[in-house]
C-alpha angles and dihedrals in degrees: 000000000000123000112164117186111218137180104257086225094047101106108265122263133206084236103065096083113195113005125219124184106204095184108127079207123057105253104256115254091012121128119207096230088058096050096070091203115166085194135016099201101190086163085065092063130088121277116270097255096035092055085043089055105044087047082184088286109164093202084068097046108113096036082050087052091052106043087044091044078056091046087052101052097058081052107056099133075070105061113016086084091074097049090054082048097041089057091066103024140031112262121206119194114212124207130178104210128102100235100084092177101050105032133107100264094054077049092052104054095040080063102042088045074052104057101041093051084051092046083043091243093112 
């Protein structure tokens, strides 16, 4: 299993293996050429209300990993589809904000480390 979590405006590497943006908002500046993603899996990020009212606060991390954890599990058909990858390749999950420690993508692969350790693919 290999998930890596990468800054969408960090240079490409080869490693990364396929790349996911899971931003619900296209990363500023960025061009989408640039970006070499093989998905943009705006169904992957956070609600609407629930990314205005975390605002990458840190103050607001672990009550943001929970409520979007919660968000996640009615929404299984979405991300199922990178653990099936990430069995056989390595998955990186690309984010635009500045924050590289309290964003989505960190989240969502806690959750998804989560779920395959409880599903003992991990």
């Amino acid at each position: 299993m290999s998930i890596a979590v990468k800054r969408v405006y960090e240079p490409v590497a080869k490693s990364d293996g396929y790349r996911v943006l899971v931003d619900r908002i296209w990363p500023r500046g960025l061009k989408k050429e640039d970006a070499a993603l093989d998905i943009w899996a705006k169904e992957l990020a956070p609600s609407t209300a629930l990314r205005k009212w975390f605002g990458h606060d840190p103050a607001c991390w672990e009550a943001f990993r929970h409520r979007y954890a919660s968000e996640l599990d009615k929404h299984k058909s979405f991300w199922q589809p990178l653990i099936t990858r990430a069995e056989r390749h390595r998955v990186t999950l690309l984010f635009g904000a500045k924050d590289e420690e309290h964003n989505q993508a960190v989240a969502l692969k806690m959750y998804l480390d989560n779920w395959m350790k409880a599903n003992g693919l991990g």
